[in-house]
C-alpha positions as MATLAB code, in Angstrom:
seq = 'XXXXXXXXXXXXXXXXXXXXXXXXXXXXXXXXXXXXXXXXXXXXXXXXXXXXXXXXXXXXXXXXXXXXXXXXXXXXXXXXXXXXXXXXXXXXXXXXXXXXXXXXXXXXXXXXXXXXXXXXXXXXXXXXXXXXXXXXXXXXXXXXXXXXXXXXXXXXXX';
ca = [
      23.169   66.355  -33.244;
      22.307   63.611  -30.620;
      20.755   66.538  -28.228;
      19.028   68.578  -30.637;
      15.724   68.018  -32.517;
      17.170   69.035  -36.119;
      20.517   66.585  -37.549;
      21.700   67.601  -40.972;
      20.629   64.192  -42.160;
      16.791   65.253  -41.385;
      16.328   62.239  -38.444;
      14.374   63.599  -35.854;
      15.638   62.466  -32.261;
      14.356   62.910  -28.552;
      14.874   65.307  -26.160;
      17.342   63.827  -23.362;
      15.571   64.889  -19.516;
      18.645   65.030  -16.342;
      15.643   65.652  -14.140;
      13.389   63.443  -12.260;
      10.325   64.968  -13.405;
       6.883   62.912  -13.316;
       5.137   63.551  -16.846;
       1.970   62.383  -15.246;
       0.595   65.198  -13.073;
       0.579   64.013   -9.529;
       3.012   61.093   -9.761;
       5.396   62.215   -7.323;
       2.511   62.989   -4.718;
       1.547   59.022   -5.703;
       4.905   58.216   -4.292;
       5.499   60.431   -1.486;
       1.956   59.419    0.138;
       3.509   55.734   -0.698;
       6.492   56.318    1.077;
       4.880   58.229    4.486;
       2.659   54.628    4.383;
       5.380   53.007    4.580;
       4.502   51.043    1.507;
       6.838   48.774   -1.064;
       7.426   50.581   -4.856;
       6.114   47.553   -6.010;
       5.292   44.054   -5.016;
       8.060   41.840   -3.927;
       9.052   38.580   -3.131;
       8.566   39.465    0.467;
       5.122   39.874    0.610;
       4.183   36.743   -1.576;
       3.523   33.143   -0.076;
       5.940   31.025   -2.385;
       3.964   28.096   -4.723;
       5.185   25.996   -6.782;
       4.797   27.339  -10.005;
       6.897   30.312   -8.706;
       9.530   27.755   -7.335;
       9.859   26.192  -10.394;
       9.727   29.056  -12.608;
      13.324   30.197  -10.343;
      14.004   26.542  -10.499;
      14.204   26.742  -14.226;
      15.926   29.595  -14.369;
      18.981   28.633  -12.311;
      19.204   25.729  -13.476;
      19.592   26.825  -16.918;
      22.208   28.936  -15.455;
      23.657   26.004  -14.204;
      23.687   24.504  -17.388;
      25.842   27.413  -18.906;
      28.112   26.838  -16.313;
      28.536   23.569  -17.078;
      28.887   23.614  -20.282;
      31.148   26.826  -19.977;
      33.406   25.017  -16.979;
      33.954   21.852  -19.084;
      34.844   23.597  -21.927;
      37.383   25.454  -20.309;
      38.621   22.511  -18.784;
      39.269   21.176  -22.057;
      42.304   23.854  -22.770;
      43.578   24.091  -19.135;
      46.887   22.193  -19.021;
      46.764   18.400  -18.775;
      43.157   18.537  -20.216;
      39.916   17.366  -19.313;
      41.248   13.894  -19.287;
      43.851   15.076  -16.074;
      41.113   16.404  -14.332;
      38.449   13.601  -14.545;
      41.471   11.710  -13.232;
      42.392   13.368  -10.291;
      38.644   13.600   -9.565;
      38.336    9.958   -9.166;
      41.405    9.855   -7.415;
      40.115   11.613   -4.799;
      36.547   10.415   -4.848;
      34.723    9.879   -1.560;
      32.946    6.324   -0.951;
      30.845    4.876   -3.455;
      27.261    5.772   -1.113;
      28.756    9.639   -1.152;
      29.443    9.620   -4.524;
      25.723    8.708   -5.624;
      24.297   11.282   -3.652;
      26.928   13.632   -5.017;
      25.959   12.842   -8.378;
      22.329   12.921   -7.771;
      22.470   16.090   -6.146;
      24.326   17.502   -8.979;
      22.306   15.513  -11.858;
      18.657   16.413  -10.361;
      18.804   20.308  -11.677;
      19.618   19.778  -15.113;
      17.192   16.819  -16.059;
      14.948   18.811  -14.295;
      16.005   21.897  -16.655;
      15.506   19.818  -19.455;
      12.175   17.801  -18.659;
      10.578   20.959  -17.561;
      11.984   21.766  -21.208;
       9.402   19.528  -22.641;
       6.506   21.401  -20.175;
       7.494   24.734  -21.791;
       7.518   23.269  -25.573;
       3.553   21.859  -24.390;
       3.110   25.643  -23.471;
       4.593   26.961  -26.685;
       1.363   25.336  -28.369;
      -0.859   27.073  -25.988;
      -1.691   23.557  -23.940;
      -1.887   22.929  -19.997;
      -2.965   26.396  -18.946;
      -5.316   25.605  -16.517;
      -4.577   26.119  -13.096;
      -4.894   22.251  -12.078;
      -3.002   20.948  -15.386;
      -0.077   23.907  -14.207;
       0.148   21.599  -11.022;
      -0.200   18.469  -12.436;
       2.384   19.150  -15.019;
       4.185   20.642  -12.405;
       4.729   17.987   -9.763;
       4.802   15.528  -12.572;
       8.437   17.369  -14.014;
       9.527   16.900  -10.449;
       8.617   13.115  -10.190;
       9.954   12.298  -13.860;
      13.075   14.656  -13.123;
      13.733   12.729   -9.277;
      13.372    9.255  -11.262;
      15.383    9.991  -14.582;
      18.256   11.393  -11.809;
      18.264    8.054  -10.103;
      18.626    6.341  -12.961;
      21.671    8.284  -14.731;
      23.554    8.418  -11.224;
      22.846    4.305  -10.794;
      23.882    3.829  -14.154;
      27.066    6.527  -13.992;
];
């Protein structure tokens, strides 16, 4: 029933193609004078200079990853034997210096209250405000400031 256009409950369903057949007429001539050129499928990352609303578009991204991660990783921690209580432990017990360990944890802190400030830039977005090019870069640079300063803080206070 899946392959055929007629079911016994009526539904109508698609023909299923193996080939690599173009339905445009003259698609694969498209690509095949692409490829002699020497030319990329498509645009990629290659060819682009990088800017910062690209940079922190990725930014965002991983560090929303990150986040997962993190949230994932402590979680896990929590049912590993001793608990998460073992494991905080024998972190501090091996603990570089005190200088180290601020840079450690502003190195680690910097991606997710950038994650979440830029947060607050999306929600602004969400109600169709800052679209212009120079409020993009404004708002832009001013996540990274807010983000670098909010870091500080939570590692001097940590």
């Amino acid at each position: 029933c899946m392959l055929s256009t007629r079911c016994p409950s009526g539904l109508a369903t698609r023909y299923l193609s193996t080939t690599s057949e173009y339905k445009v007429k003259g698609t694969q001539e498209f690509f095949d004078k692409q490829k002699v050129l020497g030319r990329p499928m498509s645009p990629h990352l290659t060819i682009y200079k990088p800017q910062l609303t690209s940079l922190l578009s990725i930014s965002h991204r991983v560090s929303g990853a990150g986040w997962g991660v993190l949230i994932y990783g402590g979680t896990l921690l929590t049912v590993l034997p001793g608990g998460f209580s073992h494991y905080v432990h024998l972190a501090e017990t091996i603990a570089p210096g005190a200088g180290v360990m601020m840079a450690l944890k502003s190195i680690i802190l910097f991606p997710f209250v950038y994650h979440s400030v830029n947060g607050f830039r999306h929600l602004a977005w969400d109600i169709g405000k800052g679209f212009k090019i120079a409020e993009v870069y404004k708002s832009g640079w001013g996540v990274v400031a807010i983000s670098a300063v909010i870091s500080l803080i939570i590692t001097a206070a940590l």
